[in-house]
C-alpha positions as CSV (number, residue, x, y, z in Angstrom):
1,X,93.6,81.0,94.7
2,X,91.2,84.2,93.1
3,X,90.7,83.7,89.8
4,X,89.2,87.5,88.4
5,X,87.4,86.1,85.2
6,X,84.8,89.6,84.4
7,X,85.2,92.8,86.5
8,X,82.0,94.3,85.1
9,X,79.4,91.1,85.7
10,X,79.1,90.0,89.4
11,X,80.0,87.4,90.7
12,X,83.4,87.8,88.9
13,X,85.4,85.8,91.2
14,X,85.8,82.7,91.5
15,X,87.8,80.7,94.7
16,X,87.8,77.7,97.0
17,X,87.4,80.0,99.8
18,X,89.1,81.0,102.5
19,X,90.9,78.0,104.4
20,X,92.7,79.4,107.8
21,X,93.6,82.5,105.7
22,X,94.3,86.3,107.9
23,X,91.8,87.2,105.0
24,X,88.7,86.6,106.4
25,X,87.9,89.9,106.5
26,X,88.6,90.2,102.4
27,X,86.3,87.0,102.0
28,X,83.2,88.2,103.8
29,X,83.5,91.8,102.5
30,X,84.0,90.1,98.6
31,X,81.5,87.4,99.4
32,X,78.7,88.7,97.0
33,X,81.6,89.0,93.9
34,X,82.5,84.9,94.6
35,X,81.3,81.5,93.2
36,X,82.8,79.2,95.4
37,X,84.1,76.0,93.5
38,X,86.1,73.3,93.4
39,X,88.6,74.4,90.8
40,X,89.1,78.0,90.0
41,X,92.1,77.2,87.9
42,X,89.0,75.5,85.0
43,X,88.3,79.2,84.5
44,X,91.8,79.9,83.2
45,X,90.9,78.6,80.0
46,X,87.9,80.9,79.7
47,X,88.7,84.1,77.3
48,X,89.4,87.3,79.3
49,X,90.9,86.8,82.7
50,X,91.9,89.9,84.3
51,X,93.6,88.9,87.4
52,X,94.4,85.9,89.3
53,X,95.2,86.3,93.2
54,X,97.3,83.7,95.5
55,X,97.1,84.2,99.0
56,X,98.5,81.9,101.2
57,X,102.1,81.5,103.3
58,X,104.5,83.9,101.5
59,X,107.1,81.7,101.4
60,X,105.3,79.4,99.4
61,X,104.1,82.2,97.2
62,X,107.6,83.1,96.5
63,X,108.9,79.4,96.0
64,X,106.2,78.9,93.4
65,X,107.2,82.5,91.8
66,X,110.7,81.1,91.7
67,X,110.0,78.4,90.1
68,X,107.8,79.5,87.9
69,X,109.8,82.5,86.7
70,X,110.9,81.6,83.4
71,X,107.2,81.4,82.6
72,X,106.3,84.6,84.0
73,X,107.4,87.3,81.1
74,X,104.2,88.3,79.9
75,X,102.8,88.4,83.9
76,X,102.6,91.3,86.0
77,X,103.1,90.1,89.7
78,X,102.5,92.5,91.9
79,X,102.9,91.7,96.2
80,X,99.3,93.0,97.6
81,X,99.5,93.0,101.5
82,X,101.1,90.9,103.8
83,X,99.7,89.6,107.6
84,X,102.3,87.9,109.7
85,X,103.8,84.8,107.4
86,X,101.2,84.8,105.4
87,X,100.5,87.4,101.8
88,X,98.5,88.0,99.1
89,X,100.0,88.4,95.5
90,X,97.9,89.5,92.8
91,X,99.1,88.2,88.5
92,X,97.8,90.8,85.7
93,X,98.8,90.8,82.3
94,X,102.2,92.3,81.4
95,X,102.4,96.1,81.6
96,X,99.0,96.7,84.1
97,X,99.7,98.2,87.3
98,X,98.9,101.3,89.2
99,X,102.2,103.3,88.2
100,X,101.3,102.2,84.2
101,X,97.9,103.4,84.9
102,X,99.1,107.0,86.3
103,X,102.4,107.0,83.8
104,X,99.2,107.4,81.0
105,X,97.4,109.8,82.8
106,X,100.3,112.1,83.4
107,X,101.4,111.1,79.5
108,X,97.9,112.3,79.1
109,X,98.5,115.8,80.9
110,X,101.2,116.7,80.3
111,X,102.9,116.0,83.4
112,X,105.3,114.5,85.4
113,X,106.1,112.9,88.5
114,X,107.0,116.3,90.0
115,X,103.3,117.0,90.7
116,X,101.9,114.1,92.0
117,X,100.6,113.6,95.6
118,X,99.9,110.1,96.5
119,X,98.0,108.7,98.7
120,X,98.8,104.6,99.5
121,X,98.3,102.4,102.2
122,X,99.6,99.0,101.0
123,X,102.6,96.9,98.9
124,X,101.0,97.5,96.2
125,X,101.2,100.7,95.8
126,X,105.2,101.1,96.6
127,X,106.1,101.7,92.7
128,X,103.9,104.8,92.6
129,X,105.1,106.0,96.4
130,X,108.9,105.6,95.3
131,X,108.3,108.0,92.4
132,X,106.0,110.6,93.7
133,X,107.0,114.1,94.3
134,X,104.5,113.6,97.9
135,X,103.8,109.8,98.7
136,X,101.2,109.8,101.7
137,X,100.8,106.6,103.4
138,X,98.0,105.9,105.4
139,X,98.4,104.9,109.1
140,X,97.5,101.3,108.7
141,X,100.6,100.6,106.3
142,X,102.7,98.4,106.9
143,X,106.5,99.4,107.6
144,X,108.0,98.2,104.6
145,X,105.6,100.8,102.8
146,X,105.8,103.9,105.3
147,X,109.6,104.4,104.8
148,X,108.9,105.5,101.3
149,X,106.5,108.1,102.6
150,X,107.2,111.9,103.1
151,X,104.1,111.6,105.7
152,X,102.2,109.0,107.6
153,X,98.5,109.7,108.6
154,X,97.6,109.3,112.1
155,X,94.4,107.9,111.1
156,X,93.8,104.5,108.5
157,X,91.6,104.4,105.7
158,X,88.8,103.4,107.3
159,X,88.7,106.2,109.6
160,X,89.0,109.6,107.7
161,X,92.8,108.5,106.9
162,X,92.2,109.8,103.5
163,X,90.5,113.4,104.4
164,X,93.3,113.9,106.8
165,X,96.3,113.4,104.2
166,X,94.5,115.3,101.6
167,X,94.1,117.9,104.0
168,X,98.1,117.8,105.0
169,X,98.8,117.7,101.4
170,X,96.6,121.5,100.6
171,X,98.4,122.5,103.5
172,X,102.0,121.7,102.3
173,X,101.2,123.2,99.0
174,X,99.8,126.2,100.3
175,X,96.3,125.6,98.9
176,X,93.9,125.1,102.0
């Protein structure tokens, strides 16, 4: 368990750590964000949490969902990434997401879906990739998430997977 407690004071993390988790990576990249403690879930109490993050075996994850989903109205639960048997779910407050965050923006402007190119590489950005007029998905994307894509990058987002689908998208819309 993650639990986000201040996203603008670091650390703002706190967690157990990582056990056996396919998220080693995330852990020693994030390391400088965490307090490592025996009990994240004490922090629950405190005012302000912004996120709280399970990784672990998904079916766990989704036993503990189901069980837990009468009490799970005000909770946005949003599936993260997945490796093998084993995923990362992320729990905001009701209403915050990605696709609520654009849905204001394009409120904002004046527009709609119609004229939005996106660019996603993970679960958690499926909403937004279903309702784009252009959903990119980066090479490194998992299956699940590149059938909802009009084009796939041949390169990831950690090598110029980004430059290459904004370049396809200027291209498509006759704007290079």
């Amino acid at each position: 368990i993650l639990v986000f407690y201040d996203f603008f004071r670091l650390p703002d993390i706190s967690t157990v750590g990582p056990s056996d988790s396919p998220y080693r990576e995330y852990y020693r990249h994030n390391k400088y964000r965490m307090i490592f403690e025996d009990d994240p879930l004490a922090r629950i109490s405190d005012e302000g949490i912004p996120e709280i993050a399970l990784e672990g075996k998904e079916s766990l994850i989704k036993e503990l969902l189901f069980e837990s989903n009468s009490h799970l109205d005000n909770v946005t639960v949003v599936k993260n990434d997945s490796v093998e048997e084993h995923a990362f779910y992320e729990f905001f407050g009701p209403g915050v997401g990605k696709e609520n965050g654009l849905e204001h923006i394009l409120d904002h402007l004046n527009l709609d879906w119609s004229s939005v190119a996106y660019i996603g590489d993970n679960f958690n950005d499926l909403e937004i990739l279903k309702k784009a007029e252009l959903p990119v998905v980066m090479a490194n994307g998992p299956d699940e998430v590149k059938r909802h894509a009009a084009l796939v990058t041949t390169r990831d987002n950690n090598n110029g997977g980004v430059s290459e689908a904004i370049n396809s998208i200027l291209k498509i819309r006759g704007e290079e």
